[in-house]
C-alpha positions as CSV (number, residue, x, y, z in Angstrom):
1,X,0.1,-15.5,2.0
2,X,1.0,-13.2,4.8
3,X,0.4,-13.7,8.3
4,X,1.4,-10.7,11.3
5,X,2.4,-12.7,14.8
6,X,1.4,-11.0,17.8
7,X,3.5,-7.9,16.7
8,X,4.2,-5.4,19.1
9,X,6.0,-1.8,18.7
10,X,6.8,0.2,21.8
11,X,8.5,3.8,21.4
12,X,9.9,5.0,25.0
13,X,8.0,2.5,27.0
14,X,4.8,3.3,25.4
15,X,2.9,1.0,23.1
16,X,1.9,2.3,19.6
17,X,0.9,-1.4,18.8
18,X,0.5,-4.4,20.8
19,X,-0.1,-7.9,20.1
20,X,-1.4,-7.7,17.3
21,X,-1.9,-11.1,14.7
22,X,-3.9,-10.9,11.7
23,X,-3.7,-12.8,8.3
24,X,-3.7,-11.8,4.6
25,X,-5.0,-14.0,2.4
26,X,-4.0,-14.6,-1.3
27,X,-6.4,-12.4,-3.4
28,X,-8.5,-10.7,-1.0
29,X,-8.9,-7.3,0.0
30,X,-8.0,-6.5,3.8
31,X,-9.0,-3.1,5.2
32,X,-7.2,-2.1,8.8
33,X,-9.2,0.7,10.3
34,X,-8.9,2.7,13.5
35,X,-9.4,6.1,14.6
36,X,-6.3,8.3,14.7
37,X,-3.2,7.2,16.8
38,X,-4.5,3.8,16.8
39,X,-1.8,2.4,15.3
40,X,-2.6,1.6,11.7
41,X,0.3,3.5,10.4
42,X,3.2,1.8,12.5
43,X,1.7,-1.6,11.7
44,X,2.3,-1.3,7.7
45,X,5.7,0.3,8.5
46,X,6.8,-2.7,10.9
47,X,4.6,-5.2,7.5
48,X,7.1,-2.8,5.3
49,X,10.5,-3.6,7.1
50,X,10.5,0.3,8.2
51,X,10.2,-0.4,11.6
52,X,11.6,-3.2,13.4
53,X,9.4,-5.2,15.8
54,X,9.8,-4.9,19.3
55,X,8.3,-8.4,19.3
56,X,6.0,-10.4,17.3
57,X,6.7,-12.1,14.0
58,X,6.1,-11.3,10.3
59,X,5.7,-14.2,7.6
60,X,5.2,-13.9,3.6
61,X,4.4,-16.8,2.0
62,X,5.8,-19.0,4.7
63,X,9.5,-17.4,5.3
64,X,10.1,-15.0,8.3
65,X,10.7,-11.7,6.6
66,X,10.4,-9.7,10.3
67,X,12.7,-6.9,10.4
68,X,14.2,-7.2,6.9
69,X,15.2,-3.7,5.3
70,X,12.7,-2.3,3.4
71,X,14.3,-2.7,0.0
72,X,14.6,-6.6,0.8
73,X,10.9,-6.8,1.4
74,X,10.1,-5.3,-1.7
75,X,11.9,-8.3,-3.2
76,X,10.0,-10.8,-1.7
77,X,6.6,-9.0,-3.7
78,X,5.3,-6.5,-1.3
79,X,4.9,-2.7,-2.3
80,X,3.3,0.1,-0.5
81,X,2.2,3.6,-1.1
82,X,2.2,6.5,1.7
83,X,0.0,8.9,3.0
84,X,1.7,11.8,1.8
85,X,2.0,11.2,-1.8
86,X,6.0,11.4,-2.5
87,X,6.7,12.1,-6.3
88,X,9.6,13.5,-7.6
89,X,7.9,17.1,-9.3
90,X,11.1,18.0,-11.6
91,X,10.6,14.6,-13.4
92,X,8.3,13.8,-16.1
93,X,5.3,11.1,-15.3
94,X,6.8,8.3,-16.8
95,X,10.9,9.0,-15.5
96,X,8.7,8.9,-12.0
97,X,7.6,5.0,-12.9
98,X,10.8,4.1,-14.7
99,X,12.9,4.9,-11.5
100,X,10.1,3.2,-9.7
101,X,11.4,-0.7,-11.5
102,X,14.8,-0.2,-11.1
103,X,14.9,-2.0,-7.9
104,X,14.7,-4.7,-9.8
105,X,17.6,-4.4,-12.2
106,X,20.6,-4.9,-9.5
107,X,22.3,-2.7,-11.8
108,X,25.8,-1.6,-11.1
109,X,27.9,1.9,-10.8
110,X,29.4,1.1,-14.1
111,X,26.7,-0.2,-16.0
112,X,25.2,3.2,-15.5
113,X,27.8,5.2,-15.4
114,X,28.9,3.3,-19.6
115,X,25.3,2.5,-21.1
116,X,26.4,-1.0,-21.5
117,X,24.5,-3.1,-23.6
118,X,22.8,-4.4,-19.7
119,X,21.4,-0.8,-19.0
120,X,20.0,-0.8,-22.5
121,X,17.9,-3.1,-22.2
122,X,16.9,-2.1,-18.5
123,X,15.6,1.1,-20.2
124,X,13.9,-0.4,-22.6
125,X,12.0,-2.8,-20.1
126,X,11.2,0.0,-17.7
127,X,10.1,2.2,-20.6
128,X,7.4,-0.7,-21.6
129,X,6.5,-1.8,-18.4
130,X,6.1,2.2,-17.5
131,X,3.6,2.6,-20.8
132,X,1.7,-0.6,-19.5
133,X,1.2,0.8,-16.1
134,X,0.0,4.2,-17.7
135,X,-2.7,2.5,-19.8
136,X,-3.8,0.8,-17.0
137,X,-4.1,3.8,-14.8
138,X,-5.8,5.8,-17.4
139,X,-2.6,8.1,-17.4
140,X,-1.0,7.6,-21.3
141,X,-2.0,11.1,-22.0
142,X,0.1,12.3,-19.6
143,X,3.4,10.4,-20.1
144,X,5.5,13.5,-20.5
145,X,3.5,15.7,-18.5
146,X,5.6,17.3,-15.2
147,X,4.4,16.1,-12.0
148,X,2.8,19.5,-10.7
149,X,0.8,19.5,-13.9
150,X,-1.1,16.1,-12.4
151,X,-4.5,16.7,-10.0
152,X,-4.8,15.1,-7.3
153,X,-6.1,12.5,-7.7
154,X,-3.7,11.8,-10.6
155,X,-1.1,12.2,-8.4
156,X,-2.3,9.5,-6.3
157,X,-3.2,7.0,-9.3
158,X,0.5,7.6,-10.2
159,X,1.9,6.9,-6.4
160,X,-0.3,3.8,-7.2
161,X,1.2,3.0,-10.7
162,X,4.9,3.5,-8.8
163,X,4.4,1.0,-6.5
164,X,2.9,-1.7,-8.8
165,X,5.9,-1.6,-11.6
166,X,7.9,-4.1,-9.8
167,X,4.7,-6.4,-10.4
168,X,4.4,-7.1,-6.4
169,X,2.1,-9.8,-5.5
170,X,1.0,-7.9,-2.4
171,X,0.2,-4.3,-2.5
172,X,-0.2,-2.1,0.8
173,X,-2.1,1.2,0.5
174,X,-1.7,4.3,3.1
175,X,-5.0,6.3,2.7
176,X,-4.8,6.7,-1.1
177,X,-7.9,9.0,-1.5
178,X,-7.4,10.8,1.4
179,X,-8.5,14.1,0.4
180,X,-10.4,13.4,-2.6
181,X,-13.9,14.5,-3.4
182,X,-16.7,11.5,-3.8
183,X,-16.4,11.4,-7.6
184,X,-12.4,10.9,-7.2
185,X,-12.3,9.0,-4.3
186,X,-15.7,6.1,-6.5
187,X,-12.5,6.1,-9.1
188,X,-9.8,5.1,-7.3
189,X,-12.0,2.2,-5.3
190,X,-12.7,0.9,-9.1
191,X,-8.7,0.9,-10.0
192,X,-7.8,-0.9,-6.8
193,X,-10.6,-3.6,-7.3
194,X,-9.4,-4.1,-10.9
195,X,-5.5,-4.1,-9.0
196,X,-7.2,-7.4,-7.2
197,X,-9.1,-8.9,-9.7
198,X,-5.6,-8.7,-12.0
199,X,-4.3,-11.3,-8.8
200,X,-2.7,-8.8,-6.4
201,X,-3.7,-9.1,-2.8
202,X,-4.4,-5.6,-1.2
203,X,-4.3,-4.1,1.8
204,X,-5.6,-0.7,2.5
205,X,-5.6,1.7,5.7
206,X,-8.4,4.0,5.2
207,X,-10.8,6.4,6.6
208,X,-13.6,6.7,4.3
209,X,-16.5,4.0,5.8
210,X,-18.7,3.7,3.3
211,X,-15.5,3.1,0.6
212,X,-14.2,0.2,3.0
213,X,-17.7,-1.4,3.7
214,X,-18.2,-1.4,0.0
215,X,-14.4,-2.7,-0.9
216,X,-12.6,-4.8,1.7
217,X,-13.4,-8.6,2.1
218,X,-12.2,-8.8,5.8
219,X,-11.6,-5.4,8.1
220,X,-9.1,-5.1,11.3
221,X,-10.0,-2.8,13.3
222,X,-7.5,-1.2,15.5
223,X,-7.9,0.9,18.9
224,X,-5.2,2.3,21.0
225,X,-2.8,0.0,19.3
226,X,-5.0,-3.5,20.3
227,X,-6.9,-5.4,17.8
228,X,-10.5,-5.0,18.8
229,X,-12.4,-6.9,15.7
230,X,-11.7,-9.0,13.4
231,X,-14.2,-9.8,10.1
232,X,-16.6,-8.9,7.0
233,X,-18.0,-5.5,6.9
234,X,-21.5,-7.1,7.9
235,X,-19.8,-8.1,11.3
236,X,-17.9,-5.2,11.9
237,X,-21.0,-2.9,10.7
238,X,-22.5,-4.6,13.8
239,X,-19.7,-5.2,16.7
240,X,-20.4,-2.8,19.3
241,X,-16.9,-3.0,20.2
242,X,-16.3,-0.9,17.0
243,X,-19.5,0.8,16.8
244,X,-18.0,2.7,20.2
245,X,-14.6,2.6,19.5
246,X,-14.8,4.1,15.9
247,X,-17.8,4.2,13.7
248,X,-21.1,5.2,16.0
249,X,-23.7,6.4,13.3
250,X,-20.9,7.0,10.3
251,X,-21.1,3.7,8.5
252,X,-24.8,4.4,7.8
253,X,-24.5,8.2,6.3
């Protein structure tokens, strides 16, 4: 479904990532891992269209999508989330999900600007899509709540709910319980395995060990910007390459 080709990112000479290839398969859950500054961010941004490659290759589903804007690559079915969650906070919950389909519309000035009958019926689809993502995330109670009103982990379930409106078939996550108690974080993990066993392929940078052991079907692991492991949490629980580079004792705490 997805397949990264020996991509490589350099920023003043220096090499955030290099030569890395790695596949996504349709379905799964991939986890890249890494300690911090090794890279993981730039590669989903370079995956996302936000950087462009200073070489290497990026394919979905067959077609060369490298260095496509990032709006384009949303198109194709790939959404993503960020580590800081980014939510509009003078908006209701569900204006923040409506304005999250409307990339899909190709709405015009004028449409908007007149309600025609074509923005109508926009509104009405993002209003139901917006309800069905809220049920889904446990959220319908808090439909017309304000954004500041949300906890965090809400907050984050919402970022989620944003990104899946436009019903991608691949869905990117950037740390999305980062910062979120045990209890929080055992939530989330459940929602993004029911986002995969609803058909969308994931992939997730995170930090948390024992959530990625217990989640991901394949891990990457990433060091200074080089991929150092490839494989299921079993083998990556036991490369010593990794063990050094990242995990020592952790993965067993």
């Amino acid at each position: 479904m997805f397949l990264a080709k020996s991509l490589t990112k350099l920023f003043d000479g220096l090499a955030a990532v290099q030569d890395v290839s790695f596949e996504i398969k349709q379905g799964e859950i991939l986890a890249i891992i890494g300690p911090n500054g090794a890279g993981k961010s730039t590669l989903f941004n370079m995956m996302t269209g936000t950087f462009k490659p200073t070489s290497g290759l990026v394919f979905m589903d067959g077609h060369n999508i490298t260095g496509l804007k990032p709006y384009r690559i949303v198109t194709k079915g790939m959404a993503r989330t960020f580590q800081t969650t980014s939510l509009f906070d003078q908006l209701r919950v569900i204006d923040n999900l409506m304005i999250g389909y409307k990339w899909r519309t190709g709405l015009g000035f004028w449409n908007t600007l007149l309600h025609t009958p074509k923005w109508k019926a926009y509104q009405t689809e993002a209003f139901l899509r917006a309800m069905e993502i809220l049920e889904f995330l446990g959220l319908t109670d808090k439909s017309e709540f304000f954004i500041p009103a949300l906890s965090q982990e809400e907050q984050k379930r919402l970022a989620i709910g944003i990104a899946m409106m436009g019903k991608p078939r691949m869905l990117l996550l950037d740390e999305p319980t980062g910062g979120l108690i045990q209890e929080e974080t055992d939530r989330i993990t459940r929602l993004i395995q029911r986002i995969r066993d609803q058909g969308t392929t994931v992939c997730i940078i995170e930090h948390k060990m024992q959530m990625i052991m217990g989640l991901a079907d394949r891990i990457v692991v990433l060091n200074y910007g080089k991929k150092i492991a490839e494989g299921s949490p079993e083998e990556i629980k036991s490369n010593q390459a990794v063990i050094e580079a990242y995990l020592g004792g952790e993965v067993h705490a």
